[in-house]
C-alpha positions, 0 to 999 in steps of 0.5 A: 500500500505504501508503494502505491501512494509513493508511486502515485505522487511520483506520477503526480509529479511528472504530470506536472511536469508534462502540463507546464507547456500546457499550462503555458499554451493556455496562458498565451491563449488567454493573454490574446482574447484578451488583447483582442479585446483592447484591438478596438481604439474605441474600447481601448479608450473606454479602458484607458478612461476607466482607469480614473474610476467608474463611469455611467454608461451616458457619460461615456457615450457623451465622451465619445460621442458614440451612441448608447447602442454602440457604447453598450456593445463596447462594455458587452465585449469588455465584461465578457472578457473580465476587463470591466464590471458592472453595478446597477444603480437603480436604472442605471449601470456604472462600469468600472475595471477590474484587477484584469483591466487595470493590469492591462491598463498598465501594460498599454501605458508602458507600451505608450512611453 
């Protein structure tokens, strides 16, 4: 029985061994849906602007003089991504980044500089 459980962390070990390259492929993959999410100038300036604190839809579409229909679209992608988030003031929603988002924010201003 001894043996077993020797031998069982022992395969634990060389699988995680084996799932690094894995683990690292995932990683990349993650890294460039997000990536595609900022590919857009428009929600990269959401993002950028979202780095001052949270904001109401309408004030964004005033921002940029966009439409509401194509401001939410924007956020849409954005939340699906993990980018933004979202709280609902009565009828009204107020977007904010997330630890993700704001990590992102970081690496576009270091590319910036």
């Amino acid at each position: 029985m001894t043996t077993s459980i020797l031998n069982k962390k022992k395969a634990t070990k060389t699988s995680k061994v084996k799932n690094k390259p894995l683990l690292r492929a995932k990683t990349m993959q993650r890294a460039a849906i997000l990536f595609k999410h900022l590919s857009d100038p428009t929600r990269l300036q959401v993002v950028t602007l979202l780095t001052e604190g949270e904001r109401h839809v309408g004030g964004l579409c005033d921002q940029f003089n966009m439409s509401q229909p194509a401001v939410s679209h924007h956020l849409a992608l954005l939340r699906l991504g993990g980018i933004v988030d979202r709280r609902r003031q009565g009828k009204n929603y107020f977007y904010s980044l997330t630890d993700t988002g704001y990590r992102l924010t970081k690496i576009v201003k270091g590319v910036g500089r």
